[in-house]
C-alpha positions in Angstrom: -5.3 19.0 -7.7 -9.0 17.8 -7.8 -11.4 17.3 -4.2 -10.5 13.9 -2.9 -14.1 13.3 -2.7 -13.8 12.9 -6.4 -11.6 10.0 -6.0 -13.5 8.6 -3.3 -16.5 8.5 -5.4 -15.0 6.7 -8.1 -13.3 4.4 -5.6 -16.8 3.5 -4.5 -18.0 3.1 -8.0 -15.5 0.6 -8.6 -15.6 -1.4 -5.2 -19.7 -1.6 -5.4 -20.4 1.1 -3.2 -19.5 3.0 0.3 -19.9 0.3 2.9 -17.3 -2.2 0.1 -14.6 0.4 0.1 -15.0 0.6 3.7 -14.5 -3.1 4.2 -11.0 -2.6 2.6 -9.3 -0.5 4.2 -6.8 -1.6 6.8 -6.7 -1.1 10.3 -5.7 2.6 11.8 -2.4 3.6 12.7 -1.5 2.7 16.3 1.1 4.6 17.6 0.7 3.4 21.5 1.0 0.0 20.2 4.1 0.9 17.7 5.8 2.8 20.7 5.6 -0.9 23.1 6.7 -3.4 20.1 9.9 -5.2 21.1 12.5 -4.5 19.2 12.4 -8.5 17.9 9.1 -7.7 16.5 10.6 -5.0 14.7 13.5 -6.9 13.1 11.1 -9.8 12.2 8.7 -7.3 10.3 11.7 -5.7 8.3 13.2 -9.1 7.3 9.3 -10.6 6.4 8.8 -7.3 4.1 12.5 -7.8 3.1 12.1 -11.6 2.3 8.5 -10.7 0.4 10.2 -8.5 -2.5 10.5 -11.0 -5.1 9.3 -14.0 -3.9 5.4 -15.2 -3.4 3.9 -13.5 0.2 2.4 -17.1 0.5 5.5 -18.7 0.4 7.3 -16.7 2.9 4.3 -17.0 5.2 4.4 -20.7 5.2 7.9 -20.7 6.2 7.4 -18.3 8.7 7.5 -20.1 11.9 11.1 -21.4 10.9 12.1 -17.9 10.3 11.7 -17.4 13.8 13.8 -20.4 14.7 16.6 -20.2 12.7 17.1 -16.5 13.3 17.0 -16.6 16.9 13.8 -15.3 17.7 14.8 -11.7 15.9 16.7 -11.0 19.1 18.9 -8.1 18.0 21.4 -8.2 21.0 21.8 -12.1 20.1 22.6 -11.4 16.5 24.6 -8.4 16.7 27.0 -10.6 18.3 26.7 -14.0 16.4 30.0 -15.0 14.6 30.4 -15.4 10.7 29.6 -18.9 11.0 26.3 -18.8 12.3 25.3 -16.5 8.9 27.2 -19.3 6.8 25.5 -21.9 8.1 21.7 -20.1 7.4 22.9 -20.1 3.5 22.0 -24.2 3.9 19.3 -23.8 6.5 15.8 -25.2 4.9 13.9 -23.8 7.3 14.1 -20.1 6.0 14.3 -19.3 1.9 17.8 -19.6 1.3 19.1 -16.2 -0.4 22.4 -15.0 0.9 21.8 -11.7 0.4 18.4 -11.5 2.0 20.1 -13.6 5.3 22.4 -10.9 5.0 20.7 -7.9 5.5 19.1 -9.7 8.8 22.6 -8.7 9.9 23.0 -5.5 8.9 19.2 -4.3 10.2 19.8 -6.1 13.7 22.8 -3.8 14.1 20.5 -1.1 12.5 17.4 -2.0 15.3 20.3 -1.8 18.0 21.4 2.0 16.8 17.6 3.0 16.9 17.6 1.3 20.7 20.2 3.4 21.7 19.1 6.7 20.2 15.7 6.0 20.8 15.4 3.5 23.8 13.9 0.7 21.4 13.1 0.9 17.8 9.4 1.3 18.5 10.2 4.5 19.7 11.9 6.1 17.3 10.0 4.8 14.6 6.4 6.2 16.6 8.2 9.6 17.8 9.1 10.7 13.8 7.5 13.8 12.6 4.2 12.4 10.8 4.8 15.0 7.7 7.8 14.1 6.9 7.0 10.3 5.6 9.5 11.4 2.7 12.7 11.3 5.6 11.6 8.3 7.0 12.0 6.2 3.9 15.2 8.0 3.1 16.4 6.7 6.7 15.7 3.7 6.1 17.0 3.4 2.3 20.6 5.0 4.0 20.6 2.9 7.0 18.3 -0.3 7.0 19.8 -2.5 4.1 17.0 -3.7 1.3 14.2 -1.0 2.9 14.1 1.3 0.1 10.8 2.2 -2.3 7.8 0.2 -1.6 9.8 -2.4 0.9 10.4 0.5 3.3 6.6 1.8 2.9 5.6 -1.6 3.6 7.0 -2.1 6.8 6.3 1.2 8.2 2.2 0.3 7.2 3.2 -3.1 8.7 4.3 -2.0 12.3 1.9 1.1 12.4 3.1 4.1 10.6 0.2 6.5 9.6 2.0 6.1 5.8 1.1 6.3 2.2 2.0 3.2 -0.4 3.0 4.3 -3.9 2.2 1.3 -5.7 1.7 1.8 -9.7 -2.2 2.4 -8.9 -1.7 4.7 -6.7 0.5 6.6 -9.1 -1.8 6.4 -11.8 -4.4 8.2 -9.6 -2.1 11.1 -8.0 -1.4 11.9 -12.0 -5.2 11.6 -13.2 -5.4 14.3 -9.7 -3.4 16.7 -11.4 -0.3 16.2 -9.3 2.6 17.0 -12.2 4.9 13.3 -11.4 7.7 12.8 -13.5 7.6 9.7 -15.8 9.0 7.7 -12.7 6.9 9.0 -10.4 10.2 8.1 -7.8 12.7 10.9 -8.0 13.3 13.6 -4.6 10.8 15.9 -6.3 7.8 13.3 -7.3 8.3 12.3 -3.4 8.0 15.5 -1.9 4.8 16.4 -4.5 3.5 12.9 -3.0 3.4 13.8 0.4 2.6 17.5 -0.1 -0.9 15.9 -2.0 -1.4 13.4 0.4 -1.1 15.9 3.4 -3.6 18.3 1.7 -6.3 15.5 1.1 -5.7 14.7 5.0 -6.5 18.3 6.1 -9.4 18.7 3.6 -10.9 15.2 4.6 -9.8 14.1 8.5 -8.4 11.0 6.9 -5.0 9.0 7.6 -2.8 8.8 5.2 -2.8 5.3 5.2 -7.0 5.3 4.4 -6.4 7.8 1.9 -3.8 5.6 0.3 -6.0 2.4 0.0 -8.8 4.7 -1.5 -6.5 6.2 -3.9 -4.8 2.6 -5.0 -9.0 1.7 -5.5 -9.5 4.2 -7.9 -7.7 1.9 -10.8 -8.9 -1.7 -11.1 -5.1 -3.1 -10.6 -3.8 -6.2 -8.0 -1.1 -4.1 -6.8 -2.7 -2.0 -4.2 -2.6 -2.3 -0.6 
């Protein structure tokens, strides 16, 4: 595995220097902050990330603010309880995109956000309090027990709310193989996961760095729109 300074170099080639790479990296984990989010705020994060997977971010942004509305301010308690009719009547609402499975799983994560509350005392919590090596048993959680959080939805949302996380995007792939870490052809199986995080927790200790800079460094080693 090659000295991560390597691949910050050539990220910095590519982005026109230090101060350019610096200017895109997104903001620092914030635990305190993750640990007093509402449990609402959770819910709406995992349905925005839910609702971006295959449709236009723009889009879904636009439509935001009736998200909100229609889906009862993300109030978990509120929807844990709502009867079948309420989710029937969503599949015609034009105030959200209208994709029944996607309205779905707002059901099945508020009953989710409502099992972390009670193990937990909010969502927030238990999402802040996980071991910070073990990003690999996070995303497997949430890929057992969120519904439509698995692979780069469930990375997402953890970068979303605050998790210190890494993003495997395709570019980011293409730079953890050029590094010398042996990834299947995948890159996605138990094994390439594990070899993921082990690479990304080494470049940590070598370099100070969150995961989540060392990520966006890694993604801007390959001149690719996917990164984040």
């Amino acid at each position: 595995m090659i000295d991560f300074e390597l691949i910050r170099h050539r990220a910095e080639a590519r982005k026109g220097g230090a101060a350019a790479l610096r200017a895109l990296l997104p903001p620092l984990p914030d635990y305190n902050r993750l640990r007093a989010t509402s449990d609402d705020r959770i819910l709406s994060e995992m349905t925005r990330r839910v609702f971006y997977s295959g449709f236009a971010w723009k889009v879904v942004d636009n439509k935001w603010p009736g998200f909100e509305e229609a889906f009862s301010g993300f109030d978990p308690a509120l929807l844990n309880i709502t009867p079948d009719d309420y989710w029937h009547a969503l599949m015609s609402d034009s105030r959200i995109i209208r994709n029944a499975a996607k309205i779905m799983s707002v059901r099945a994560n508020a009953a989710f956000v409502r099992s972390l509350e009670k193990e937990a005392g909010s969502a927030g919590v238990f999402f802040a309090d996980w071991p910070a090596d073990d990003q690999v048993g996070l995303l497997d959680l949430l890929a057992k027990r969120a519904s439509r959080l698995g692979g780069l939805a469930g990375q997402r949302f953890l970068r979303a709310i605050g998790c210190d996380c890494f993003i495997v995007t395709s570019d980011v792939l293409a730079c953890l193989r050029h590094a010398g870490i042996p990834l299947s052809s995948s890159g996605t199986s138990k094994k390439d996961r594990h070899l993921i995080q082990q690479a990304f927790a080494a470049w940590s200790r070598q370099t100070g760095l969150t995961l989540t800079h060392l990520s966006r460094i890694a993604s801007c080693t390959v001149d690719s729109p996917d990164g984040r």
